[in-house]
N, C-alpha and C positions, 0 to 999 in steps of 0.2 A: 311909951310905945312908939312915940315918931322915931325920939332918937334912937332907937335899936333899930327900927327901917331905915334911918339916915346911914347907920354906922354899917350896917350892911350893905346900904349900897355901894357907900364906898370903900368894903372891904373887900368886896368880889373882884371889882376891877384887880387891885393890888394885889388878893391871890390870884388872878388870874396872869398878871405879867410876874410876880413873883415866879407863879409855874413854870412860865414860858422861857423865862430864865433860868431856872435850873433844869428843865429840859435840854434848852440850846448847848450849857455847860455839857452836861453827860454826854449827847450827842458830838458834840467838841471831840470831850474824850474820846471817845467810842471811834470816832476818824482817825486822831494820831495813831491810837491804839493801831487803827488797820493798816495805817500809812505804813505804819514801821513795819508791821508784821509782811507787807505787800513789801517792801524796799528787803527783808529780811527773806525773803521766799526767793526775789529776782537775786538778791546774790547767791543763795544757794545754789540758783539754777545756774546762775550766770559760771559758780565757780566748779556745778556738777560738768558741764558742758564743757569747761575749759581742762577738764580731768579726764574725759570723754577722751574728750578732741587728740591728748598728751594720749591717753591710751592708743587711740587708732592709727596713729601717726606710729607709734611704736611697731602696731601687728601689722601696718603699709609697711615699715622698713624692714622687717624680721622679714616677711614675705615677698619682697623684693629681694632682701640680699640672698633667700632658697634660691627663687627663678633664676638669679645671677649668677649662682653658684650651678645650679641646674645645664643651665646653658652652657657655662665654659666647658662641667663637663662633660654635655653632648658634643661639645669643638672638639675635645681633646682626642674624645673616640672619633670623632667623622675625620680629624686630621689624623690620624695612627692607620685607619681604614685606608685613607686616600691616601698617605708611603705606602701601605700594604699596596694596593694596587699600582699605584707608580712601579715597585718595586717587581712586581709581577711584570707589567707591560717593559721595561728594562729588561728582564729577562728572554721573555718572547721573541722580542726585539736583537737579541742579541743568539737565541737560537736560531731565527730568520736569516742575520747575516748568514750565519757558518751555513745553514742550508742551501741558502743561493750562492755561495763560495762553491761545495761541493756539487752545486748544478751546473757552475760554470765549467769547473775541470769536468765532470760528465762529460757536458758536452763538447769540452775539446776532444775526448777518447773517442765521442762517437763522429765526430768530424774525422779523426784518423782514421777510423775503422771503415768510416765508408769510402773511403778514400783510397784504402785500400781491399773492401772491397769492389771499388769500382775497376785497379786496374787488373784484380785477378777476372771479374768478368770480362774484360774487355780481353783479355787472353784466353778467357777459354771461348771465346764467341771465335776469335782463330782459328783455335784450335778441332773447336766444332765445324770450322768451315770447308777447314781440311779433310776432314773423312767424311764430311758429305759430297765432297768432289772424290775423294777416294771409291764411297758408296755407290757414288754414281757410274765411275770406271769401269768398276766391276761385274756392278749388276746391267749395265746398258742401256741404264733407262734414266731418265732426266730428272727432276726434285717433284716436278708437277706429276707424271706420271706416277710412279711410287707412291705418292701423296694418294690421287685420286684408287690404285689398284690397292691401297692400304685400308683407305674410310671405307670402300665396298667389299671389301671383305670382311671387315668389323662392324658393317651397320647392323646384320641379323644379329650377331651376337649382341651388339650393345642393347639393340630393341628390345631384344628375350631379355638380358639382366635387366634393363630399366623396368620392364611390365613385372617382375619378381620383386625386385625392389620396392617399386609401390605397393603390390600389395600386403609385400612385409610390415614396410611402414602404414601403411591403412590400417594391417590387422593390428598394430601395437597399437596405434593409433586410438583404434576404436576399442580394442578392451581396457587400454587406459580411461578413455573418454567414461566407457558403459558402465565402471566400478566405480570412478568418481559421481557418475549423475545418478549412476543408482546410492552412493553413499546420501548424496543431498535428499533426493528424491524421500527415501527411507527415513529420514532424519523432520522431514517434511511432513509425511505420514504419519510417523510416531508422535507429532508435537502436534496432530490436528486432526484426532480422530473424531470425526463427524457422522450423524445418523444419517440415513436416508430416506425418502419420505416420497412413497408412490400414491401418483393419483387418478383417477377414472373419468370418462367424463360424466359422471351419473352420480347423486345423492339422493339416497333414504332419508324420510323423516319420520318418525314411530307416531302412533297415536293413539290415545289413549284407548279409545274402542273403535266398533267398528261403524258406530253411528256419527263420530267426527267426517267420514267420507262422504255423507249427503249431505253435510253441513258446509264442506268444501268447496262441494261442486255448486251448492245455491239452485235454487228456481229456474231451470230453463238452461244452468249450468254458468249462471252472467256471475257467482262467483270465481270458479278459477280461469274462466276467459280475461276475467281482467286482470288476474294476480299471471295470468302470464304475458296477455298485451304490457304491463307493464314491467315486468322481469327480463321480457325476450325468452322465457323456458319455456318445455314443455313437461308440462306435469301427468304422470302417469296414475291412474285410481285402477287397479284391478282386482284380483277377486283375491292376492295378497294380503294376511292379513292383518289387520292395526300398521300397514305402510303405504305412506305416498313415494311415488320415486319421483325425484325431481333430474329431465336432460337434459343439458346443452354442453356445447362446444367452450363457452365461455365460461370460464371458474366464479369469476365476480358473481355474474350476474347467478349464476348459481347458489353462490352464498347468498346474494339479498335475499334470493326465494327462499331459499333454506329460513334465514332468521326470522323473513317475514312472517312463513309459516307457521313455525314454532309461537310467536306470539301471537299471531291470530289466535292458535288453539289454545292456549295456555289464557288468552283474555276472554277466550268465547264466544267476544260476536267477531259475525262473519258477515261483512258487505261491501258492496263496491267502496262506497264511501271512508270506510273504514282502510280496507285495503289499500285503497290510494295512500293516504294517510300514515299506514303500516311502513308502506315500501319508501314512502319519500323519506320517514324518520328513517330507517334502517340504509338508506343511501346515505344521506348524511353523518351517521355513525361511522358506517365504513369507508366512511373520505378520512374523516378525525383517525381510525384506528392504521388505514393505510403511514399515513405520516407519523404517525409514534412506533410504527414497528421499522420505518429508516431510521427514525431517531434512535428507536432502540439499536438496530442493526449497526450505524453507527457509533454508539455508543460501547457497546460491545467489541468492539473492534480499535477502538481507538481512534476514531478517522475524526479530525476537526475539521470545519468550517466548511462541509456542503451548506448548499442554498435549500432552503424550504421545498424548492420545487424539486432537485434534484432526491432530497429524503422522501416526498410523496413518491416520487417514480421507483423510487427504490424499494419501499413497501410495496407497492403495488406488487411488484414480485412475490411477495407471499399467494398471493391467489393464480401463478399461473404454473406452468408445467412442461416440462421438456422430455417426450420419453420417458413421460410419466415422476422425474426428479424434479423436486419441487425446485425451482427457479432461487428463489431468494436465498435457501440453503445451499445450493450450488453456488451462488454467487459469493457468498460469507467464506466459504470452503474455501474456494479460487483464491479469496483476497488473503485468508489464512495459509495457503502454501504458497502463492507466491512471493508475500512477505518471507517466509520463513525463509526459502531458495534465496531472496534478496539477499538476505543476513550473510548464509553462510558465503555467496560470493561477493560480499563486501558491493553490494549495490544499494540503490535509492529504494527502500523498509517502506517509507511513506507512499511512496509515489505508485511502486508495486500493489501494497496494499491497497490504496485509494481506486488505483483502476480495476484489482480486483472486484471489488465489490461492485464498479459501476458497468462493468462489458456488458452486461447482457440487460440495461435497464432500454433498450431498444427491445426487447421481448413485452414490455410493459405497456407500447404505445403502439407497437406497430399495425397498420391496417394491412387489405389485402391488396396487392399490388403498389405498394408503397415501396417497396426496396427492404435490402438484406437489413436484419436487425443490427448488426453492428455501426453499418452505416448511419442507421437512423440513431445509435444509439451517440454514437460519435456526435453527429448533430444535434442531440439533446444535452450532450454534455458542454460542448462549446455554448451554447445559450446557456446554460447554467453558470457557464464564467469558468469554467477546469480550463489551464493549459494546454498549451500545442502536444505537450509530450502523454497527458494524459488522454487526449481525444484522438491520435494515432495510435497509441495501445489497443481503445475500444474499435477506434475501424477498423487493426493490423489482427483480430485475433480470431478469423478465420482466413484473414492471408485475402480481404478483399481490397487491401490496400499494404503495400511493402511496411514491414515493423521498420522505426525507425531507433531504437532504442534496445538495451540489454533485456531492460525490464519489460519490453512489447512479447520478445521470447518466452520471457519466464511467466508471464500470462497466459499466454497459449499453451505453455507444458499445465500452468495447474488447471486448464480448463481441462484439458485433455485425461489427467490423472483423476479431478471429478469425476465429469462421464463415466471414465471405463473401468471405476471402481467396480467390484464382482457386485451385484444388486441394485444399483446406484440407480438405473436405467433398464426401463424394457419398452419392448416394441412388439408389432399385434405378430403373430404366427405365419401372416402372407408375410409384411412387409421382411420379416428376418430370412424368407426363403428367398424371397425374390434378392433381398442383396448379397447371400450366397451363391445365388445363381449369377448375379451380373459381376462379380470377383471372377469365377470360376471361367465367364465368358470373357474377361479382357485376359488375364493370362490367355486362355487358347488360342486369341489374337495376336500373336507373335510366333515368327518363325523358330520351329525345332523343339514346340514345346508338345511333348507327348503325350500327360497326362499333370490335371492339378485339381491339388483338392481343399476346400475354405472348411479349416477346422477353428477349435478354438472360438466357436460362437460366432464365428466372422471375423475375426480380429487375429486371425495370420492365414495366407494361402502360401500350400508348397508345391513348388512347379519342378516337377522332373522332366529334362531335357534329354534331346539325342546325344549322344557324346560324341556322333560325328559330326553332326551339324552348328555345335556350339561349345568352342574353347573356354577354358577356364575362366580367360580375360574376358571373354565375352558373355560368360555368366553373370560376373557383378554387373556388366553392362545392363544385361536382361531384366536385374533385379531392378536396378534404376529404375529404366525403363518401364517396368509394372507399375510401381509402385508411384510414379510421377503420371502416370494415365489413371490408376485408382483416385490419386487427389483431384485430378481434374475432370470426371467424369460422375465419380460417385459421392453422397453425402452419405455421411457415417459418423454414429458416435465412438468417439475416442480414436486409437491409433488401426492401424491393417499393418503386422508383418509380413513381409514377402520373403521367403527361403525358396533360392532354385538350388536345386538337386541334382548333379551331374556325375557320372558314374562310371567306372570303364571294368564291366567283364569280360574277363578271357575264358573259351571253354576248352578243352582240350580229351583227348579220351586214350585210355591205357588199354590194350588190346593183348 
């Protein structure tokens, strides 16, 4: 029993480095094994690489010798091109000589020619001199005398054909003129037909019944005392019925009342508190809605790059009124045919158009005693950053400051062609008598006019004159003359024609 524990002990060691030895062998192997396969992989790669390498070097030369080949034959065409041109400026060059050759002989011929004729003039200035000493012989009177009994007896006659003359040339003149601006004018019209949009100073608001109107007016009436202390309106309750009439002067402020209205009734309570409350939201809305309708108006038109402030003022126009034509629609109109007119005379599209739409945004700000709306509008626009040529448009376009430009004109025709569209505009029943009557009284104020009468709504008076007290020539004068005291005396929308009328009957009687 010992010896099998002896003999085990010291077998274990010995398998144990036994093992360890034929481990390390295997192991051994198991290394070359990898060595070789690891030195066997590197030259694959080594030899893939170098086959690579032989390849790309190949499709680098193939595709160098294309580009080479490419290139010579883009030389061969830009050199073939540039003989072609050589060969052309060779030719040019050589039409050039022969042309200034034959400019040269030219002008030896016209060096002869004047040459001769300088000395045929210089013979007949002789020869002229002689039979004005002849002339003089005969008739007994001197070069001076003649001369002077010659011009006065031709002055009446020349005066009479020059005053025929012009107004021949006037009258071609002006139907040439009248047929072309009516062609643009028309062409204007047809490419911007626009609605028209009358306003009052007064707005209804409906209600539901007729107990909404003690609910209105509150306790003592301290509801619509405040809803018009803050409106600026005055609100109308009468014995009308299911309407409130809402009046003032002021379109805005009208509206606020209007919506604030409407929502008070539609939410149901009614009180001071409230109503403040109403009217402040409902001002704030229609700040926001002012500036999206320039934006829109803008937009609509095409105009880039107004300023915020400039687009507020421009909406603003939606709430005012001229003659009853809403403002902001006039103004879109104008920008509309003036551009168009720009077009067909080959003028500045933008520039027309831009002032269009901004002439009358002096309408949007102006207080009372502050100055003509153009002026002011002019100064609105200059602070908004527009051009010199844009803010003389808006001053030049009732003529309170000289147009400086083509397009200041063509403003003033489409303001003009707005207005006195047939509906466009109206005015109260005094005012339209009273400026038939002050038409009918400057005509009368000039001498030889016998009778005139303001037809056509106001918008032409015809003056029948004496026909002994006023010549032809001094017809068109008389016209002038009306029609340049009209601008300066009366305000009117749109144009005034003035026709005088002059007439010559003979009576005679058969007996």
């Amino acid at each position: 029993m010992n010896i099998i524990i002896i003999l085990l002990i010291v077998a274990l060691p010995i398998a144990a480095l036994l093992g360890y030895l034929f481990r390390a062998y295997i192991g051994k192997i198991k290394l070359n094994t990898a060595e070789a396969q690891s030195r066997k992989i590197i030259q694959d790669a080594v030899r893939d690489a170098e086959a690579k390498r032989k390849e790309l070097l190949l499709e680098a030369k193939d595709q160098l010798l294309k580009e080479r080949n490419q290139f010579e034959k883009e030389m061969r065409e830009r050199r073939i091109e540039l003989q072609n041109i050589e060969r052309k400026i060779l030719q040019k060059e050589e039409m050039i000589d022969n042309k200034i050759q034959q400019l040269e002989k030219q002008e030896k011929l016209i060096k002869l020619k004047e040459k001769e004729n300088l000395e045929k003039e210089q013979e007949l200035n002789k020869q002229l001199e002689k039979h004005k000493q002849e002339l003089e012989r005969i008739s007994g009177l001197t070069r001076e005398e003649a001369k002077q009994l010659l011009l006065k007896n031709l002055e009446n006659e020349v005066r009479f054909e020059a005053i025929k003359l012009i107004n021949k040339v006037e009258e071609e003149a002006r139907r040439t003129a009248d047929k072309k601006a009516k062609e643009i004018v028309l062409a204007a019209l047809q490419r911007s037909a626009s609605d028209y949009t009358q306003e009052s100073t007064i707005t209804t608001v409906s209600l539901p019944s007729d107990d909404m109107k003690g609910r209105i007016i509150g306790r003592e009436g301290r509801n619509i005392r405040t809803l018009e202390n803050l409106t600026g309106v005055d609100m109308i309750i009468d014995d009308t019925p299911e309407v409130v009439v809402i009046s003032g002067f002021d379109p805005i402020r009208r509206e606020i009342a209007r919506l604030s209205l409407e929502r008070l009734i539609e939410n149901g309570r009614i009180h001071p508190a409230r109503i403040e409350e109403v009217v402040e939201k409902v001002k704030n809305e229609l700040e926001e809605n002012m500036l999206e309708e320039g934006e829109r108006a803008a937009f609509e038109l095409g105009i880039p790059g107004l300023s915020k402030d400039a687009l507020y003022h421009v909406g603003k126009l939606k709430y005012r009124s001229s003659y009853g034509q809403n403002v902001l629609s006039h103004s879109k109109e104008v920008a509309n045919l003036a551009a168009i007119m720009a077009g067909e005379l080959k003028l500045d599209v933008a520039t027309a158009k831009r002032a269009g739409l901004l002439h009358d945004i002096g309408k949007g700000s102006i207080v009372e005693g502050e100055g003509a709306h153009a002026i002011v509008g002019a100064e609105l626009a200059k602070k908004f950053g527009e051009n010199d040529v844009v803010v003389n448009i808006i001053a030049s376009h009732h003529n309170d400051k000289e147009p400086e430009s083509f397009e200041a004109i063509l403003v003033q025709v489409a303001d003009a062609i707005s207005a006195s569209r047939p509906g466009a505009r109206r005015e109260s029943l005094d005012t339209y008598l009273k400026r038939l009557e002050n038409l009918e009284n400057i005509a009368y104020s000039f001498k030889g006019v016998e009778k005139c009468y303001a037809i056509q709504a106001g918008r032409e008076i015809r003056v029948m004159v004496s026909n002994e007290q006023v010549t032809d020539e001094e017809a068109t004068v008389l016209a002038r003359d009306i029609a340049s005291k009209i601008e300066s005396e009366l305000k009117y929308p749109g144009i005034v024609r003035v026709t005088v009328i002059r007439e010559t009957r003979v009576v005679d009687y058969a007996r």
